[in-house]
N, C-alpha and C positions, 0 to 999 in steps of 0.2 A: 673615390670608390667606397661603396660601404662597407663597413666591417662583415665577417659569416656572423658573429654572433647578434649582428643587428636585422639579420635578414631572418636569422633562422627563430627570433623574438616576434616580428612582424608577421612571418608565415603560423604558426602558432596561435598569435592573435585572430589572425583570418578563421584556421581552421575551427576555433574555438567558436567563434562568430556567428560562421557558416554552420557547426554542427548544431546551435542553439534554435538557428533559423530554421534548419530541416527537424529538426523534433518538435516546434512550434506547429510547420506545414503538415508533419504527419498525426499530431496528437488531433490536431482539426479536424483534418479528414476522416479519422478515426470517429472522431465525435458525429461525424454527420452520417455515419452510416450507423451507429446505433439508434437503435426507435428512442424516443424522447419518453420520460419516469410516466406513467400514469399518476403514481402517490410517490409522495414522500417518503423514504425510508426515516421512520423517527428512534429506534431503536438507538440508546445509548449502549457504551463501553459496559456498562452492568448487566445491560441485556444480552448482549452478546454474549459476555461470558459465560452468562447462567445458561444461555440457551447449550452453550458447547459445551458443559460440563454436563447439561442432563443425556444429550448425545453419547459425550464418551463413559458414561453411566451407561448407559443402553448398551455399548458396542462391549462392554467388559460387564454384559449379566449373570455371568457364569463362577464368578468370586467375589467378594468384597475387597477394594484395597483400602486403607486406612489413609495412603500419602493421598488418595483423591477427595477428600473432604471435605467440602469448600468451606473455609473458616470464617467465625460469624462476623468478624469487622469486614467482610465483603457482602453477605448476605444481607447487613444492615442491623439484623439482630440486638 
C-alpha cells in the first residue's frame, strides 16, 4: 500500500500539471479572440517613461513638485 505522503506528492504533481495545462488552454483562447496588432508597438522602457511623466506632469498643472523631475542620466542629457 502506498504511503499518504507519496499520494499526496503525486496528487500535487497532477494538480500542478493540469493547472499549467489550463492556463496554456485559456491564455490561447484569449489570444484568438483578440484582433491581431496592425503595427508594432516599437516604443522602449525610455519612451514610456517619459511619455508617463509628461502625463503625470499634466494631471498635477496646478503646482510644481521638485521630487517629479526626471533627472538627466535618464533623459540622456
Amino acid at each position: 500500500m502506498r504511503e499518504y505522503k507519496d499520494l499526496e506528492k503525486e496528487f500535487l504533481r497532477r494538480v500542478t500539471k493540469n493547472t499549467r495545462r489550463y492556463v496554456g488552454i485559456h491564455a490561447s483562447a484569449i489570444d484568438d479572440l483578440f484582433p491581431k496588432p496592425i503595427e508594432a508597438f516599437h516604443d522602449d522602457d525610455h519612451d514610456i517613461l517619459m511619455t508617463r511623466r509628461v502625463d503625470d506632469g499634466n494631471n498635477n498643472a496646478d503646482g510644481f513638485d521638485p521630487r517629479q523631475k526626471m533627472p538627466l542620466e535618464i533623459k540622456g542629457c
